[in-house]
C-alpha positions as CSV (number, residue, x, y, z in Angstrom):
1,X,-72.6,133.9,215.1
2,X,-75.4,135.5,213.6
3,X,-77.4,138.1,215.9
4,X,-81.0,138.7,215.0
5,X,-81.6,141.7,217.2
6,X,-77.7,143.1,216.5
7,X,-75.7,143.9,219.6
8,X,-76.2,145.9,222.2
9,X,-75.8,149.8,222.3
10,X,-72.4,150.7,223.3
11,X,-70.8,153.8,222.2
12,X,-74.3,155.1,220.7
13,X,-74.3,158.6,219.8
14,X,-78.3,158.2,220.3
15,X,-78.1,157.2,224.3
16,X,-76.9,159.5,226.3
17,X,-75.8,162.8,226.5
18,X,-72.6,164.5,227.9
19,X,-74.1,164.5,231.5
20,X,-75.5,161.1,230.9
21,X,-78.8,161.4,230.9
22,X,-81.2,159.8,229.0
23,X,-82.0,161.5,225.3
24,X,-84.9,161.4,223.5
25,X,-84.0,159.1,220.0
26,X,-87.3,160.7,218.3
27,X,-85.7,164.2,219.0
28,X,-82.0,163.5,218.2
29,X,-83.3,162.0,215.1
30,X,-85.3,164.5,214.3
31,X,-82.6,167.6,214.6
32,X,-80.4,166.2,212.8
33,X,-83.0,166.0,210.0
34,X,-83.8,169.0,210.2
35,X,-79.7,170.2,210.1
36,X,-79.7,168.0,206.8
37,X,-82.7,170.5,205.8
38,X,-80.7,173.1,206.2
39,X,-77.8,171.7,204.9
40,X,-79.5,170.5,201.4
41,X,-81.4,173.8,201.2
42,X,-78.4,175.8,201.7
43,X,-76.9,173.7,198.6
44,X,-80.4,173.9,196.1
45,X,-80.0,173.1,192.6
46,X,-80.3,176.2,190.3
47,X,-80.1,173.7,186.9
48,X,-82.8,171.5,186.1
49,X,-82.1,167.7,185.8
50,X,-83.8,164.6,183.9
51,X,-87.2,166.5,183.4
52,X,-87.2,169.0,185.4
53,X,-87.7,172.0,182.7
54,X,-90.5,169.7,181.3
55,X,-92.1,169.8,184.7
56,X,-91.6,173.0,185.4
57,X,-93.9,174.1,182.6
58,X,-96.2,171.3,183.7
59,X,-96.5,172.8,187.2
60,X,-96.8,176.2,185.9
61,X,-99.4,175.1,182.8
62,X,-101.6,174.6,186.0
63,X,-101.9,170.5,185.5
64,X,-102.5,168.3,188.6
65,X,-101.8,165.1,187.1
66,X,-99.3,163.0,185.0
67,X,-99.9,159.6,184.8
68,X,-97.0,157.9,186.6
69,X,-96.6,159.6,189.3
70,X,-100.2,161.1,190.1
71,X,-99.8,162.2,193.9
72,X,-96.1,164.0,193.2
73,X,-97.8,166.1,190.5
74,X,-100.8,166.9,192.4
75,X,-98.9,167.6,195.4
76,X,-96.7,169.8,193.1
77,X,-99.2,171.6,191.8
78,X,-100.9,172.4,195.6
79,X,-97.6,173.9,196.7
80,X,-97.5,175.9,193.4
81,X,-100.8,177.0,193.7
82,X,-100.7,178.0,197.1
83,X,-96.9,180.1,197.0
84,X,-98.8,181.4,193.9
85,X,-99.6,184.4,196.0
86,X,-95.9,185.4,196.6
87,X,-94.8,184.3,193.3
88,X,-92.6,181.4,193.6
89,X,-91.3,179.4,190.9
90,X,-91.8,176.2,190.0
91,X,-88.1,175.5,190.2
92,X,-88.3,176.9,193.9
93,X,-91.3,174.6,194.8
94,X,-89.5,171.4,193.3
95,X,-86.3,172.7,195.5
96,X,-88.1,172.4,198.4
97,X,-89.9,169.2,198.0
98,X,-86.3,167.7,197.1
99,X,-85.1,169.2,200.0
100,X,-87.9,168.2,202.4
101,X,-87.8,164.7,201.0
102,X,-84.2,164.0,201.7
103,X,-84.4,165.4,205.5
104,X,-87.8,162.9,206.0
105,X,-85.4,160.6,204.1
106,X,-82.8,160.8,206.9
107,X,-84.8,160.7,209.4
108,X,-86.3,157.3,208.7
109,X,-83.0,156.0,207.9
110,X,-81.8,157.0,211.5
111,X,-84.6,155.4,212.8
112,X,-84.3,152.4,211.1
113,X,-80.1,152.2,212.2
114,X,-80.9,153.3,215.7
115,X,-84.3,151.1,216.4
116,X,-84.0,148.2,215.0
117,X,-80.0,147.7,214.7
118,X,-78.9,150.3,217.6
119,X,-76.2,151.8,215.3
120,X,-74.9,155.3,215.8
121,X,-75.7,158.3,213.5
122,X,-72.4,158.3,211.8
123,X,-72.4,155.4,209.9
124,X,-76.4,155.7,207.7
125,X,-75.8,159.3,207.4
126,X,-72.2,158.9,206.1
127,X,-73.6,156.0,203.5
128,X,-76.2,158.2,202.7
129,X,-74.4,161.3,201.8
130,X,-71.9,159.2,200.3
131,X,-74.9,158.0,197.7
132,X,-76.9,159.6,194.8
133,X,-79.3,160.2,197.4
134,X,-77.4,163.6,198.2
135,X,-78.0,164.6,195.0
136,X,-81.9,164.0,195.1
137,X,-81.8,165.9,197.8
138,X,-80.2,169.8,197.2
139,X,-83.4,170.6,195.0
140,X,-83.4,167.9,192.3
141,X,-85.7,168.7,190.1
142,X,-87.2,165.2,189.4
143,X,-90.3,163.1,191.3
144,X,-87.5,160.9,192.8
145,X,-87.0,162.7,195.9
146,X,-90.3,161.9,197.0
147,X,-90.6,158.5,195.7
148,X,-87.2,157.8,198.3
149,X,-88.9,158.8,201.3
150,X,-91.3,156.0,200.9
151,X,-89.3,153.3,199.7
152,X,-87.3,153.8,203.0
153,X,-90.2,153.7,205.3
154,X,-91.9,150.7,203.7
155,X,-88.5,149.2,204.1
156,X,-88.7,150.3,207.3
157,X,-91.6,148.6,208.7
158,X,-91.7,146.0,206.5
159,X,-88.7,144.7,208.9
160,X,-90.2,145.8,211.9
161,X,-93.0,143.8,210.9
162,X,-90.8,140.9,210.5
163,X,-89.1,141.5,213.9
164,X,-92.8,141.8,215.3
165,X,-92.3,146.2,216.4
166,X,-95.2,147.0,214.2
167,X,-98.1,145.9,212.5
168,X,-98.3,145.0,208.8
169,X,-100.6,148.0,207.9
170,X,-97.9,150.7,207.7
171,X,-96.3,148.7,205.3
172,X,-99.0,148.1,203.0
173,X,-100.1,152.2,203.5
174,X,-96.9,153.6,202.5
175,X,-97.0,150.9,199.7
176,X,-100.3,152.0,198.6
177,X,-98.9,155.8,198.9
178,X,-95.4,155.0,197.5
179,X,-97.7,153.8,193.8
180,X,-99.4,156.8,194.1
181,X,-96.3,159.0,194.0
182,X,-94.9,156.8,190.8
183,X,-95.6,153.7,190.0
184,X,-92.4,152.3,189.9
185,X,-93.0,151.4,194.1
186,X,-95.0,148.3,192.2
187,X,-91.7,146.6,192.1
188,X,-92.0,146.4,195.5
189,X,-95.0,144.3,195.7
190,X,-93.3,140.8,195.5
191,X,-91.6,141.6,198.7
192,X,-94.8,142.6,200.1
193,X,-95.9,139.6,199.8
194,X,-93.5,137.7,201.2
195,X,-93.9,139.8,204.4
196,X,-96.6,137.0,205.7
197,X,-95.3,134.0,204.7
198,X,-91.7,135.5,206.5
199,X,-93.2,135.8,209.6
200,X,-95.8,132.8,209.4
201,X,-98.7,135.4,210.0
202,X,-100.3,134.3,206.8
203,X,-103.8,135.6,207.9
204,X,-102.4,138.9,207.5
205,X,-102.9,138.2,203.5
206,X,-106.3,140.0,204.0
207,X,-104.6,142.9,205.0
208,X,-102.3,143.0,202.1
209,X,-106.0,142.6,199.9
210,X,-107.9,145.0,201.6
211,X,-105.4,148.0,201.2
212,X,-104.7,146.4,197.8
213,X,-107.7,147.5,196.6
214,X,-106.7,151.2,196.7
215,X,-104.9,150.2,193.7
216,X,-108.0,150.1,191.6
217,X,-108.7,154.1,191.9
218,X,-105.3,154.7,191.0
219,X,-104.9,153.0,187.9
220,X,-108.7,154.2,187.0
221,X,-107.2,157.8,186.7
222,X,-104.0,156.5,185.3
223,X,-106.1,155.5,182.8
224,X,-109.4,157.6,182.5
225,X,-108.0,161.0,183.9
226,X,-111.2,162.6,183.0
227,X,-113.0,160.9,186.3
228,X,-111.5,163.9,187.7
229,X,-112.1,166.5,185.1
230,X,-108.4,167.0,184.5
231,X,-106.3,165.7,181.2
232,X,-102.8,163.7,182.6
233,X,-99.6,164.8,181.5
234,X,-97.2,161.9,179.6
235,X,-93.5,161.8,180.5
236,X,-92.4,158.6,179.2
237,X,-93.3,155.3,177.1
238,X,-95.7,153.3,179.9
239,X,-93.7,150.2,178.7
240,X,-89.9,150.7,178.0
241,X,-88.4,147.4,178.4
242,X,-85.0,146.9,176.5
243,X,-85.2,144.3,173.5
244,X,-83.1,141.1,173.9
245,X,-81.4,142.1,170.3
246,X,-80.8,145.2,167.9
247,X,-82.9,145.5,164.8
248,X,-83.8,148.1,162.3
249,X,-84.7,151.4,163.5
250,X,-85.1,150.5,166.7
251,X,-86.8,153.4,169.0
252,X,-84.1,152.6,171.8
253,X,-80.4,153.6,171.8
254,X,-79.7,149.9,172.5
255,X,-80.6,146.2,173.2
256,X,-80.1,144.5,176.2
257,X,-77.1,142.3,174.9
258,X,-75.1,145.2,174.0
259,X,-71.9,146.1,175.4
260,X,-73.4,150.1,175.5
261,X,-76.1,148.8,177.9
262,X,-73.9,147.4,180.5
263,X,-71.4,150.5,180.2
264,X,-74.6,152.6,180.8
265,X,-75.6,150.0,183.3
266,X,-72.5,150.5,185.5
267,X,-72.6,154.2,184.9
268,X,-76.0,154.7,186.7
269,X,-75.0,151.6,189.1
270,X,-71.9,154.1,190.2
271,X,-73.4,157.2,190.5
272,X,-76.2,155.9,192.6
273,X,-73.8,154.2,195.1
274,X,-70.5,152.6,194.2
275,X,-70.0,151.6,197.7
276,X,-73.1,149.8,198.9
277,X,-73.3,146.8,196.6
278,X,-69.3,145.5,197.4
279,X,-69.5,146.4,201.3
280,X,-72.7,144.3,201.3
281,X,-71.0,141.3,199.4
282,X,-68.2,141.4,201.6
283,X,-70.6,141.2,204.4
284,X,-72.1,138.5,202.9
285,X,-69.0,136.5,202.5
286,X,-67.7,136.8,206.0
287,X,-70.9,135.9,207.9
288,X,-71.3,133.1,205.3
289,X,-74.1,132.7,203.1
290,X,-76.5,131.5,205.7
291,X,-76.7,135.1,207.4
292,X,-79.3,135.7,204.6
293,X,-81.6,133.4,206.1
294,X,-83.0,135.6,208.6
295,X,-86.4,136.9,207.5
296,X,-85.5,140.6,207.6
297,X,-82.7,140.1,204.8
298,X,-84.7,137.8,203.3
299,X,-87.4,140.8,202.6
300,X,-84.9,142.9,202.0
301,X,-83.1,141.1,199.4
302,X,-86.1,140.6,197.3
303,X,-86.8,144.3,197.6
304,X,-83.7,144.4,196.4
305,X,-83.5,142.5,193.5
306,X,-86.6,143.1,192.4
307,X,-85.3,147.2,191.8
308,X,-82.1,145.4,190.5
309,X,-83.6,143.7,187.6
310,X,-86.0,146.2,186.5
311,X,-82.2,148.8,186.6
312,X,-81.0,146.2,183.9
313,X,-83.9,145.8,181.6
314,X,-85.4,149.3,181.8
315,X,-84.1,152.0,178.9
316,X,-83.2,155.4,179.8
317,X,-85.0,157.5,177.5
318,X,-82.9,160.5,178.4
319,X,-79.5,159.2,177.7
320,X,-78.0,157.6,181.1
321,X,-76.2,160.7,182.1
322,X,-79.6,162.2,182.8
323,X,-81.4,159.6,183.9
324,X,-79.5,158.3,186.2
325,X,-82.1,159.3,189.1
326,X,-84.3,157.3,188.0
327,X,-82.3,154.0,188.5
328,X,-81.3,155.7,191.6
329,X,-84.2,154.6,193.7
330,X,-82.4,151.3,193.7
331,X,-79.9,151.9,196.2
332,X,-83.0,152.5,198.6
333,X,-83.2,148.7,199.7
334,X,-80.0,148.3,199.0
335,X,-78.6,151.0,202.0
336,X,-81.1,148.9,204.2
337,X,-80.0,145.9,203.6
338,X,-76.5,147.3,204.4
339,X,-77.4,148.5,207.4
340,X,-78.5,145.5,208.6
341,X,-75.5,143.8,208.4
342,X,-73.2,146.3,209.9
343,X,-73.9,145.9,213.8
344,X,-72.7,142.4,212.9
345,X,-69.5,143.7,211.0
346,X,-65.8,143.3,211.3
347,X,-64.6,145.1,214.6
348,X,-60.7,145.8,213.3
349,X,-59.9,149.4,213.5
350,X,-58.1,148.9,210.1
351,X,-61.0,147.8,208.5
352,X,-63.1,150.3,209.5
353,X,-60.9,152.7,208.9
354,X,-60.5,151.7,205.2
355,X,-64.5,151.7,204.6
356,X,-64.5,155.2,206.2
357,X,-62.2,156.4,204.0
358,X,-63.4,154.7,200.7
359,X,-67.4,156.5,201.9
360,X,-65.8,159.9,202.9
361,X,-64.0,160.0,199.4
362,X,-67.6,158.8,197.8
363,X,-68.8,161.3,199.7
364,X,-66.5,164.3,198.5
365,X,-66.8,163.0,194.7
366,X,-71.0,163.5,195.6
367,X,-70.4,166.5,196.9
368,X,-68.5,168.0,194.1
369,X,-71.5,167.5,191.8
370,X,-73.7,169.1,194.3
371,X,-71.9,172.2,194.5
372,X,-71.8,172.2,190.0
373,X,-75.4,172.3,190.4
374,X,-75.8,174.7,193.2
375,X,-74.7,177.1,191.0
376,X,-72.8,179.5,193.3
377,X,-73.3,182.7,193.7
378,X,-77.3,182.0,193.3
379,X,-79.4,183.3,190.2
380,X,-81.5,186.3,191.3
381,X,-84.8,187.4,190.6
382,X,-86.2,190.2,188.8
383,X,-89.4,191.4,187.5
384,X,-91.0,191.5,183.6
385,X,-93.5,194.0,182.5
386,X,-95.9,194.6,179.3
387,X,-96.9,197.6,178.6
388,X,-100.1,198.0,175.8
389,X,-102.3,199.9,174.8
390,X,-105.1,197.0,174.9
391,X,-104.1,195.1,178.1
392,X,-107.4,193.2,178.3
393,X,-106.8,191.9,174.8
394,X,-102.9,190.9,175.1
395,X,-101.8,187.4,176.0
396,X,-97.9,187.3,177.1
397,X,-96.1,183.8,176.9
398,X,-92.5,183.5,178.2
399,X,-91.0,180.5,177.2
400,X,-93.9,179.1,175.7
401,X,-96.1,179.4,179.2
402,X,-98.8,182.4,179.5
403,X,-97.9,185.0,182.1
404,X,-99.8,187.9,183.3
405,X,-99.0,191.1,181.5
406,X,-96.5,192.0,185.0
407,X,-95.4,189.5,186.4
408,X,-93.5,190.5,189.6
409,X,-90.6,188.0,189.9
410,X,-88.7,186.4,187.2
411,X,-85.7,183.9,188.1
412,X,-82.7,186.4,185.5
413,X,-82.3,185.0,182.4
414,X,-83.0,185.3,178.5
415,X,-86.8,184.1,177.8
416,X,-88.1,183.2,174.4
417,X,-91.7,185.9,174.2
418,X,-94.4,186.2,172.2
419,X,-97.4,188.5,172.7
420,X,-100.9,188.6,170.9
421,X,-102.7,191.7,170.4
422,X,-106.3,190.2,169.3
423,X,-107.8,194.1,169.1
424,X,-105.1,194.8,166.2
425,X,-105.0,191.2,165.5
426,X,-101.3,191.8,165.9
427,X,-98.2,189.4,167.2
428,X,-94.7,189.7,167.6
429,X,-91.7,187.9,168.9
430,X,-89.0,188.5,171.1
431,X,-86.6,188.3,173.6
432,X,-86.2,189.3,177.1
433,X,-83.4,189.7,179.3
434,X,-84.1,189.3,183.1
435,X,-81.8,190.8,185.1
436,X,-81.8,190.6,189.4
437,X,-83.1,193.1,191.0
438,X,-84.4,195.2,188.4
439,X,-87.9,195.1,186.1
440,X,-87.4,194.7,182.1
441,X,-90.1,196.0,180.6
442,X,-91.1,195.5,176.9
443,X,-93.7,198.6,175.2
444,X,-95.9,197.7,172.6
445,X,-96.7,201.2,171.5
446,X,-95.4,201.8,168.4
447,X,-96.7,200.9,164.7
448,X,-94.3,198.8,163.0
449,X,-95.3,199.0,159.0
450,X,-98.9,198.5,159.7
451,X,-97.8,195.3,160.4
452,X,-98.0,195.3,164.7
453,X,-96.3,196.8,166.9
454,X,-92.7,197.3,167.7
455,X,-91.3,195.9,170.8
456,X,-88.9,197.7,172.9
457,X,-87.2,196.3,176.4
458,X,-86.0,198.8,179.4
459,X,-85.4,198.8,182.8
């Protein structure tokens, strides 16, 4: 028998309390968010993944936009801009939007288990942190981590629509917001508009048009950035579609009908969730096909598929290893759709037993990536000084970025310099080693030949 509403709230971790009183679900929901804060802060990435150095110099080049993912940069940019004053990194500020992004994350999902499926905690944040997800959320340095947020709430009320708990307009705003973060949230738009159709509300079309049309300025400083004053930033090919077949040098590291595709294909499909996609077919299988007629799955599936196809066709520029984030964003509709099957599940001990054990083992292989990245014990931060004669006519660069002649906190490390002296008309290059807790300082006080002037580092 298939349950539309899912059963009723026994055991639920969200009901009562020890006393057994009533407990707020908002509030429970939102601590443990905020403990998975904690908890994904606590285990921040110190290496940067996909693009993540690229960013960074983006962020700290001072540019608000690149053209696929306009809001993320922008909002990037603001938080840069206004830590400036105590001289965060850009690596620190991409840590905590990761970070931020997974706890919202969690706290939708819960929401989504608890309202509309009255499932426990245990079970969406077990699949969760047995996913890729965890990893987009200790301080990855990508866009993703936002981008995941708002896939999961315009899941979210896209079935509450369908089960008539909200209206269609949060669905279409976090749409409309989801394609301002990256553009890759337009795959969602065929299931968006099934959402009327579903739930036989079609005069709710308009509503789909109207906030449609917020489209239009997005795309117009995709395309003309200088409506705003600001060049955009390219990260990738705007069109990256696989070819069918090989053929002479061919940008791409293969076609689609080669076996190296589908091996890179499964690689991604594993490290995103290796778990969601069989628990789901099983599901499938023992409620029988028909379970997938209800208009909630229905929606979900196309969200589904939709992120599925473009997985198979799409070319990781980076080599699979590193962009495996990106085809990540998949397993989004993917955990909902899995969710909503589960109040209906198996009710064997055995079986639940065995799931359990196949996601806590998922979740320890996740895990162990995590901590690789976390890098422990933590990088410090020191301090880098130039010293010249002509300050007002120097210009520093570390790493290829300009700094300020002392620049008061430095994550340690070895940095590729280069100074210009344009009184002398002088230049040099060199390197210099950052070491926490302490200032290196590099002097440019010396003649060197007639040629410059000779750099020397301290501390």
């Amino acid at each position: 028998m298939i349950s539309h509403n899912g059963p009723a709230p026994a055991a639920d971790w969200f009901s009562r309390d020890s006393r057994g009183s009533r407990v707020s679900h908002h509030g429970t929901a939102a601590g443990a968010a905020l403990l998975c804060f904690v908890f994904f802060y606590f285990h921040r990435s110190q290496t940067y993944a996909g693009d993540g150095a690229l960013l960074a110099r983006i962020i700290e080049g001072g540019r608000w936009l690149v053209q696929n993912e306009l809001l993320s940069q922008a909002f990037l940019e603001l938080l840069f801009q206004l830590a400036s004053p105590w001289q965060r990194t850009a690596l620190e500020i991409m840590n905590l939007v990761s970070c931020a992004g997974g706890a919202l994350s969690v706290w939708i999902l819960l929401r989504f288990a608890r309202r509309l499926y009255h499932l426990p905690a245990q079970y969406p944040l077990l699949l969760f942190f047995s996913s890729g997800f965890l990893v987009y959320s200790c301080g990855h340095t990508e866009y993703y981590p936002l981008v995941l947020p708002a896939l999961l709430g315009y899941g979210y009320y896209g079935v509450a629509y369908l089960r008539r708990n909200a209206p269609l307009t949060p669905a279409c705003v976090i749409f409309v917001l989801g394609c301002g973060l990256h553009f890759v949230t337009l795959l969602a738009l065929p299931s968006l508009l099934l959402l009327p159709w579903l739930s036989r509300r079609k005069q709710d079309y308009s509503s789909i048009l109207i906030w449609s049309m917020l489209l239009i300025p997005l795309f117009l400083i995709r395309v003309y950035p200088q409506i705003l004053g600001h060049q955009a930033a390219g990260l990738s090919p705007a069109w990256n579609v696989l070819p069918l077949f090989p053929y002479p040098g061919m940008y791409r590291w293969y076609a689609f009908f080669q076996w190296s595709h589908w091996l890179d294909w499964l690689y991604a499909w594993s490290m995103r969730s290796w778990l969601f996609l069989p628990l789901t077919a099983w599901l499938v299988w023992r409620q029988g096909v028909r379970s997938l007629r209800l208009p909630e799955r229905q929606f979900l599936v196309v969200f589904l598929l939709a992120f599925t196809a473009w997985t198979t066709v799409w070319h990781p520029d980076l080599g699979v290893e590193a962009d495996w984030d990106l085809f990540a964003l998949e397993a989004a509709p993917g955990l909902l759709l899995l969710l909503s099957y589960w109040p209906d599940g198996p009710r064997q001990r055995f079986v639940h037993a065995v799931v359990m054990l196949a996601a806590v083992a998922s979740v320890a292989v996740t895990y162990s990536r995590v901590l690789a990245q976390a890098a422990f014990p933590r990088l410090g931060y020191g301090a880098a000084r130039i010293d010249t004669p002509h300050p007002g006519a120097t210009v520093f660069t570390m790493d290829g970025l300009n700094q300020p002649l002392h620049r008061g906190r430095v994550r340690e490390g070895i940095y590729w310099c280069k100074w210009v002296d344009s009184e002398v008309r002088a230049a040099g290059d060199f390197w210099l080693v950052v070491t926490a807790g302490e200032t290196t300082a590099a002097r440019l006080d010396k003649p060197l030949r007639g040629e410059g002037w000779l750099s020397v580092s301290d501390r």
